[in-house]
Phi, psi and omega in degrees: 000135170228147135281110191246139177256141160256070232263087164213162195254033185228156182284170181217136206231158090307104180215141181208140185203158199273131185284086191270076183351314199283336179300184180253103210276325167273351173283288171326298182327329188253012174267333190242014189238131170317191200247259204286002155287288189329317208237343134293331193303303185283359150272346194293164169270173181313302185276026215229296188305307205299310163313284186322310175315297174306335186273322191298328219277304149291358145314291203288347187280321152328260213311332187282326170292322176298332204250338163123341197222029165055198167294350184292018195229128171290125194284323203287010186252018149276106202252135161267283244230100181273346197188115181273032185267309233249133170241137163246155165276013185218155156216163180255149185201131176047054178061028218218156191239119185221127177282171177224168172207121159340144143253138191266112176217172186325154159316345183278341202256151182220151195208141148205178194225131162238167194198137167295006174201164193300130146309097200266293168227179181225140157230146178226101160299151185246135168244027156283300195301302205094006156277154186245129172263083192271130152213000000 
């Protein structure tokens, strides 16, 4: 289990979701991925895809939080994956630039965090170890 507390004077989105085997990683992909993600995306190999997917998939749910409107935000008009080469850290979403950062949780779990503005720093607690994380 992890807990992130957060301090910013910019709005801020969250998203962390459990890495779920069973769902369809392509049916869904194509509910929430631009016209050009789909076709990188569908170039990926399988076990390529299922990872990727949570990361684009908790960008944008960040970000959509961040901006304030849930899913009720056309998602797909958020493009994360521009390439499948190019990972960036900013996107533009509602006329806003939202930096994003990894949250680092267990192989089962994918995380980010956006903010409306560069990210300086993250600590991160295990509050099981009680290990500290700086990124």
């Amino acid at each position: 289990m992890t807990t992130f507390s957060i301090y910013a004077t910019t709005p801020v989105g969250i998203d962390i979701e459990w890495k779920d085997r069973n769902i369809n990683i392509q049916e869904v992909s194509d509910l929430v991925l631009s016209p050009l993600e789909i076709i990188n995306f569908n170039q990926l190999k399988s076990e390529a895809k299922f990872h990727i997917f949570y990361d684009i998939w908790t960008k944008k749910e960040a970000i959509i939080k961040a901006i304030g409107q849930g899913l009720t935000y056309p998602i797909k008009e958020i493009e994360i994956m521009n390439s499948i080469n190019i990972k960036k850290t900013h996107y533009a979403a509602n006329g806003n630039i939202f930096y994003c950062s990894e949250l680092y949780n267990s192989d089962n779990y994918a995380g980010t965090v956006a903010l409306a503005r560069p990210l300086s720093h993250i600590i991160q607690i295990n509050l099981f170890t009680h290990q500290i994380t700086h990124y």
